[in-house]
C-alpha positions as MATLAB code, in Angstrom:
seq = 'XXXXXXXXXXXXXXXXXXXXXXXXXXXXXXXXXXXXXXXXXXXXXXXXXXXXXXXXXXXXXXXXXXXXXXXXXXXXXXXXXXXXXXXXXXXXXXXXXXXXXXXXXXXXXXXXXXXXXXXXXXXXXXXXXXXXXXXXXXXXXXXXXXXXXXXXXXXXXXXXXXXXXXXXXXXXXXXXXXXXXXXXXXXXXXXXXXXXXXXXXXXXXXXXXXXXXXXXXXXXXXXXXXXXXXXXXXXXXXXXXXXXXXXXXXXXXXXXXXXXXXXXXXXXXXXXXXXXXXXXXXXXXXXXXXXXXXXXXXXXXXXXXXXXXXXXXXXXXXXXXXXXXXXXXXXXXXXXXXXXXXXXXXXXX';
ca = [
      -6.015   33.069    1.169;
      -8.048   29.961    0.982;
      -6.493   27.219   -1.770;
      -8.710   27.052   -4.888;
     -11.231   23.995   -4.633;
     -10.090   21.245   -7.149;
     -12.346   18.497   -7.943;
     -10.083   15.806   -9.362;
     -10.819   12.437  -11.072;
      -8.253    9.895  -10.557;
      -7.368    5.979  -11.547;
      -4.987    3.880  -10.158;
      -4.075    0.418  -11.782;
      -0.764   -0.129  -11.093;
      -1.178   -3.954   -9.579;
      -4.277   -5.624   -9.296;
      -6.887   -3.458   -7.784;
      -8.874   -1.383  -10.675;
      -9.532    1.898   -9.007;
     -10.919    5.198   -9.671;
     -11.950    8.022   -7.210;
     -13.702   11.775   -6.945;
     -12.219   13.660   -4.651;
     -12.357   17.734   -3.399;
      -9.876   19.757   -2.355;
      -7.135   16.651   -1.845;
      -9.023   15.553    1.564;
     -13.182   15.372    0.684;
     -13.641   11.714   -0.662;
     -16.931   11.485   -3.058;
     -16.028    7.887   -4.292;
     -13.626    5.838   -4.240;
     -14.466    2.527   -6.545;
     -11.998   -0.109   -6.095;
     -12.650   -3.394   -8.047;
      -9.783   -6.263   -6.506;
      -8.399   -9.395   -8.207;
      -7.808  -10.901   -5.150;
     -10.231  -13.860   -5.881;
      -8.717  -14.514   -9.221;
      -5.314  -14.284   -8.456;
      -5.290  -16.385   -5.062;
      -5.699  -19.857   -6.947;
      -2.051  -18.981   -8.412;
      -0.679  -18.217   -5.060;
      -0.007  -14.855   -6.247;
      -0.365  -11.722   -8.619;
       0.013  -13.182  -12.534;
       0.911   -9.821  -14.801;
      -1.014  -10.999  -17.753;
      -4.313  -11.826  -15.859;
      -4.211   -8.321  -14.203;
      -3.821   -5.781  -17.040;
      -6.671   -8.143  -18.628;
      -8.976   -7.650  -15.818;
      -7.919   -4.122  -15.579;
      -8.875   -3.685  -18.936;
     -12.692   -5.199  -18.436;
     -12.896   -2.960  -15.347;
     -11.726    0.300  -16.102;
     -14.669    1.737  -17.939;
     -17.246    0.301  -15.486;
     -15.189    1.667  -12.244;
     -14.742    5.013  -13.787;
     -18.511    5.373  -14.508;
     -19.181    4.148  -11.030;
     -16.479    6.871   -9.511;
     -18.641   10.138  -11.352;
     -22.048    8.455  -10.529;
     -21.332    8.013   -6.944;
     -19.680   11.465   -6.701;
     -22.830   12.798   -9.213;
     -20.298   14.837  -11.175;
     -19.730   14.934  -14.939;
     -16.710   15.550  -16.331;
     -17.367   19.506  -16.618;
     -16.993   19.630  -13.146;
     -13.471   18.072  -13.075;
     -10.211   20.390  -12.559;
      -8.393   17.032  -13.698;
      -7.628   13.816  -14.685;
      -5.019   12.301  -12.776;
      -3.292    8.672  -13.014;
      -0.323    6.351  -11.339;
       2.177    6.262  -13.905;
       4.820    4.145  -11.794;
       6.097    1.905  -10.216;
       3.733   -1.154  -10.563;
       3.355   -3.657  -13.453;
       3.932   -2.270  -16.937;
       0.957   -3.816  -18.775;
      -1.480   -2.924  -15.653;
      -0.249    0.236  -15.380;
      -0.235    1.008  -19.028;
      -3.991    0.217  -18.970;
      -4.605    3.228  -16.499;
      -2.462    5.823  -17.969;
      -4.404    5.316  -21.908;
      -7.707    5.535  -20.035;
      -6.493    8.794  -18.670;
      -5.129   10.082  -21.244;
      -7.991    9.514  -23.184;
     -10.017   11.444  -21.003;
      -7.586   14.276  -20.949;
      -7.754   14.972  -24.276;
     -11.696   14.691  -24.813;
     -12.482   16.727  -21.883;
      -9.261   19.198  -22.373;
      -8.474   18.404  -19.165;
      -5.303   18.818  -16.963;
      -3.130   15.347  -16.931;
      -1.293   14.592  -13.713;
       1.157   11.920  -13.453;
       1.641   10.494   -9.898;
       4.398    8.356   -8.212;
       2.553    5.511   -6.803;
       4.786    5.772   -3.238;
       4.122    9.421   -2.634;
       0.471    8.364   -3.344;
       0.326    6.146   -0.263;
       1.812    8.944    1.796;
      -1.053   11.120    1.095;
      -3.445    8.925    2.206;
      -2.958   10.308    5.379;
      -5.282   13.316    3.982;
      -8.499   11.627    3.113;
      -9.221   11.017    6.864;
      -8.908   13.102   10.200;
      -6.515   15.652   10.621;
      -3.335   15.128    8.294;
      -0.103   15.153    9.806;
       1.971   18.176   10.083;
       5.333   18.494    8.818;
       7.799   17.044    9.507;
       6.743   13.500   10.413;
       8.186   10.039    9.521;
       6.347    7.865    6.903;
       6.766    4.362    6.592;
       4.961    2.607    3.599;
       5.061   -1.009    4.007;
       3.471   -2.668    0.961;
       4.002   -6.018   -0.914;
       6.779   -4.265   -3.292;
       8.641   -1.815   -0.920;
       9.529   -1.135    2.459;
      10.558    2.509    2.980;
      11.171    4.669    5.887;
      10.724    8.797    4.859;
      11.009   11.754    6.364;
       8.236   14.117    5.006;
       9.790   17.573    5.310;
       7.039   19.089    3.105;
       4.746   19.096   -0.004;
       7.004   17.184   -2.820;
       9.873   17.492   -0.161;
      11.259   14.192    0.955;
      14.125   12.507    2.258;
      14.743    8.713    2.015;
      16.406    7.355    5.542;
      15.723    3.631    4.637;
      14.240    1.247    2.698;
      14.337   -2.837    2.478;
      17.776   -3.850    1.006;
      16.211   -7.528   -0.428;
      11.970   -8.444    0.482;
       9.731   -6.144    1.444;
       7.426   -6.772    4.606;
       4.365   -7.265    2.425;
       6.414   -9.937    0.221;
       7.789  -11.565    2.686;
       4.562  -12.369    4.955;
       3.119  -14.024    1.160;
       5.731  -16.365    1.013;
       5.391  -17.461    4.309;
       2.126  -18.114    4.680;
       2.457  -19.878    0.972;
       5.830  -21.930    3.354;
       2.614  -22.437    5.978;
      -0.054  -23.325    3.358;
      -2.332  -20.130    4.311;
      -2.896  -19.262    0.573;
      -2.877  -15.545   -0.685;
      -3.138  -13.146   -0.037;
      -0.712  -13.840    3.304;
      -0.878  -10.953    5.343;
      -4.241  -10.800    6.520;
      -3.925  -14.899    6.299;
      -1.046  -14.794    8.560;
      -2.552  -11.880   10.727;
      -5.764  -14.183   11.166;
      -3.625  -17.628   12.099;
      -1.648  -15.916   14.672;
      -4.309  -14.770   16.578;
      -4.776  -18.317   17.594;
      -1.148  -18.901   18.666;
      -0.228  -19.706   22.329;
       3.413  -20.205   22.463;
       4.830  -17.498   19.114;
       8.033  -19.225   18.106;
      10.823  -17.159   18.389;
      12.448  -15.834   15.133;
      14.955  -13.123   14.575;
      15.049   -9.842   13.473;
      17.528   -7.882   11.571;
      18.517   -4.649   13.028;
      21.031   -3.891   10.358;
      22.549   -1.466   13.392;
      23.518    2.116   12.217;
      21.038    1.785    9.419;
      17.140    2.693    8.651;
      17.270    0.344    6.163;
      15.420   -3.206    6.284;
      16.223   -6.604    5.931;
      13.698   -9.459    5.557;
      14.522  -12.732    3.624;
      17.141  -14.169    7.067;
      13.805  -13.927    8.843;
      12.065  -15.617    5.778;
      14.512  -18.300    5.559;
      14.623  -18.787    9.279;
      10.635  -19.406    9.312;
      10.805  -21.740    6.145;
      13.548  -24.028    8.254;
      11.330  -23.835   11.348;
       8.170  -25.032    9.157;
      10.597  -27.789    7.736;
      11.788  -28.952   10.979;
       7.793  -29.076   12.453;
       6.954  -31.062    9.815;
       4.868  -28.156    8.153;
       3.884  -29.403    4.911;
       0.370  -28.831    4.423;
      -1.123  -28.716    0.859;
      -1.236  -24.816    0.205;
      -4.938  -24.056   -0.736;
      -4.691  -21.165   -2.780;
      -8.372  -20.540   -3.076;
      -8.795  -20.603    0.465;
     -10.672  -17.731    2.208;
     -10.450  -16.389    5.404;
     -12.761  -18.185    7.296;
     -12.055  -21.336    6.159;
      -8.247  -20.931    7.300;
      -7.170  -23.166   10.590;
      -7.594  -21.896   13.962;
      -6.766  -24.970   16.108;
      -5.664  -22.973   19.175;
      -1.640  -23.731   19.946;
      -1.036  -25.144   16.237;
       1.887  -24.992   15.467;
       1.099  -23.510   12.152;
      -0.680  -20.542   14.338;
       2.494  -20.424   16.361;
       5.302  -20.047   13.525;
       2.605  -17.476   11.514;
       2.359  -15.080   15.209;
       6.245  -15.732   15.927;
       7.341  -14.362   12.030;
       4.500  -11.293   12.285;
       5.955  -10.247   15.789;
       9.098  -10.140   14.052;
       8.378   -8.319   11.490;
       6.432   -5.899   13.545;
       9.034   -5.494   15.922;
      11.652   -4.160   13.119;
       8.706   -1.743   11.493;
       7.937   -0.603   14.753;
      11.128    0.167   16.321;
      12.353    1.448   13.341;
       9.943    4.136   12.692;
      10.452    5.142   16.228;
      14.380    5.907   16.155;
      13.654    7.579   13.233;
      11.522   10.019   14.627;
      13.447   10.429   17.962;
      16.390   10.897   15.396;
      15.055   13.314   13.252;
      12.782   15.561   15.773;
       9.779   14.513   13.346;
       6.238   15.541   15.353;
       4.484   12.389   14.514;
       4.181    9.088   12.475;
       2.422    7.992    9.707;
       1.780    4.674    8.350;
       1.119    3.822    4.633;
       0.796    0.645    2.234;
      -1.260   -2.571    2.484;
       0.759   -3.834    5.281;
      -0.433   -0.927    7.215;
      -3.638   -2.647    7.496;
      -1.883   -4.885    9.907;
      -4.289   -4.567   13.326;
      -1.074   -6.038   15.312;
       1.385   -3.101   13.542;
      -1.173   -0.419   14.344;
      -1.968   -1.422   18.030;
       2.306   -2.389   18.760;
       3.001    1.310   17.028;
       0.062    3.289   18.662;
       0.781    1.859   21.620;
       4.677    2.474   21.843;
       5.096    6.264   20.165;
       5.635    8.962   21.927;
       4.271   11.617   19.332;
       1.122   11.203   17.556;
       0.425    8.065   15.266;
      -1.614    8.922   11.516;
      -2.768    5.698   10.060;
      -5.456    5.547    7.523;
      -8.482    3.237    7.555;
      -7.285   -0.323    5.846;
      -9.742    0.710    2.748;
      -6.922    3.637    2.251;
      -3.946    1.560    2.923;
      -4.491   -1.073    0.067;
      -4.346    0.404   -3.460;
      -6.695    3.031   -4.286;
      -7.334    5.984   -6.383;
      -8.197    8.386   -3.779;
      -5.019    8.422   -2.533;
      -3.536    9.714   -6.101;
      -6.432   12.231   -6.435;
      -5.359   13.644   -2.942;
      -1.629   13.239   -4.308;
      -2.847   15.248   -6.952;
      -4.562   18.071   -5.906;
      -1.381   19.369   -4.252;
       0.670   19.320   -7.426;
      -1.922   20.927   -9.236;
      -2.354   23.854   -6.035;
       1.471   24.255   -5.703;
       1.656   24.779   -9.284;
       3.557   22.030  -10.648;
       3.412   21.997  -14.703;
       0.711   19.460  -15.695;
       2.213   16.170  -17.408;
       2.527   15.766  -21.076;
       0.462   13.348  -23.489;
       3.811   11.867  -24.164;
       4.208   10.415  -20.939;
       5.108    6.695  -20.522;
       4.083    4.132  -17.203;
       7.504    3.635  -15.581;
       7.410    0.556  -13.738;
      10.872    1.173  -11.364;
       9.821    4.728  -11.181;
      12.280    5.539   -7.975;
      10.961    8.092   -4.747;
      12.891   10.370   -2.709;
];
């Protein structure tokens, strides 16, 4: 028996990307509008909670028209409205959940709540073939680091997650230590490539354990920058392009000698854990996904086959909740309440 076609509108503001999507049937994406703050936030050095549920607020009625135009549906074609209620930033969040729960009750629609977490895991459906169960997820993202083993539909079990920064986190404040600006992954990630001689860091195993550690790493780059002499002015506004490449700097050589570390632990990681567990594949989720070094080191070293979205699918986005979803609406989970609140520490698995 074929599943029942869903055609599900969903929004997703639960940092600083404004997003709202179309998509069929959890995998077909019709749009997927994603307005980022990345401009506006990069001459703080970082995300400011006040400026982004402000912004989110200008955006939301503009990306959500955008999302049914592109798709050309109206909202009599929707099966439902769904939204990220958690974890994120309360006020950005809370700008998301009224808009859809305003819709909900104008259209008489379904309301689905999703965990923002177990959004990035289905990600993996909007492209491809999605993996089969079980496989190992690891979202890496600027807020969490986890390691999962994805038994089945809304059937997960934690093996590890980062006991102090996340990966995402940590590669900001190092390339804020290095004067990259923000946002400091792809900063970082566009530095290294430049490197000749990586300086060595180290990495913390935390032996026995799934779990992740990554502020001795940070604190080991930010005394290697001090003892170089590393004290350029951070530009905060800086873009890519305009970033140093001086081949051998030792700026590009600390930035590729803290991302090798950090991919090593991801990487190696997510590997035990799938010898461990038996899991048939890998998946990668989160905006460190978009890493081209993570994806090439873990494609590279896995035995069993790698999932990892296009980087459009790893940042924040709504499709990924639509997809999220569609299978709690299929599997027949009870359709969230009007009286349901953003929860900003909302916990997974």
């Amino acid at each position: 028996m074929e599943r029942p076609v869903t055609v599900i509108l969903a929004i997703e503001t639960s940092c600083d990307e404004t997003s709202a999507a179309v998509v069929i049937n959890g995998q077909d994406v019709r749009a997927n509008v994603i307005s980022s703050q990345v401009d506006i936030h990069a001459r703080y050095g970082g995300i400011v909670p006040e400026v982004a549920s402000r912004q989110h607020v200008l955006q939301i009625d503009p990306v959500i028209r955008k999302a049914l135009a592109d798709a050309q549906v109206a909202f009599s074609d929707l099966s439902a409205i769904a939204v990220t209620v958690g974890p994120g930033l309360a006020g950005a969040l809370l700008v998301g959940v009224n808009a859809a729960k305003g819709l909900a009750a104008a259209t008489d629609l379904p309301l689905i709540g999703v965990n923002h977490l177990e959004a990035h895991v289905y990600s993996n459906w909007l492209e491809g073939q999605p993996p089969s169960f079980p496989f190992i997820c690891l979202i890496a993202s600027g807020g969490h680091t986890d390691l999962l083993l994805v038994k089945g539909h809304d059937d997960y079990q934690m093996l590890g997650r980062t006991r102090d920064d996340a990966a995402g986190e940590a590669f900001d404040k190092i390339a804020r230590v290095l004067g990259l600006g923000y946002p400091g992954g792809p900063a970082i990630q566009r530095v290294a490539e430049s490197a000749t001689e990586p300086r060595p860091l180290p990495r913390a195993w935390l032996k026995g354990s799934h779990d992740f550690s990554f502020s001795g790493l940070k604190t080991a780059a930010l005394h290697l920058a001090q003892d170089l002499g590393l004290h350029p002015p951070p530009d905060q506004s800086s873009n890519l392009s305009s970033l140093p490449r001086d081949p051998g700097s030792e700026t590009a050589n600390v930035a590729a000698g803290f991302q090798e570390a950090v991919i090593d632990v991801l990487v190696e990681k997510s590997l035990l854990a799938a010898k461990k567990t038996g899991a048939g594949s890998i998946a990668l989720a989160g905006g460190v996904a978009a890493n081209k070094p993570l994806r090439e080191r873990l494609l590279g070293r896995s035995s069993v086959p790698v999932h990892i979205p296009a980087p459009v699918l790893c940042t924040d986005n709504a499709a990924m909740v639509a997809a999220c979803a569609h299978f709690k609406l299929v599997q027949g989970k009870r359709p969230t309440t009007m009286a349901v609140d953003v929860s900003p520490s909302l916990s997974f698995a």
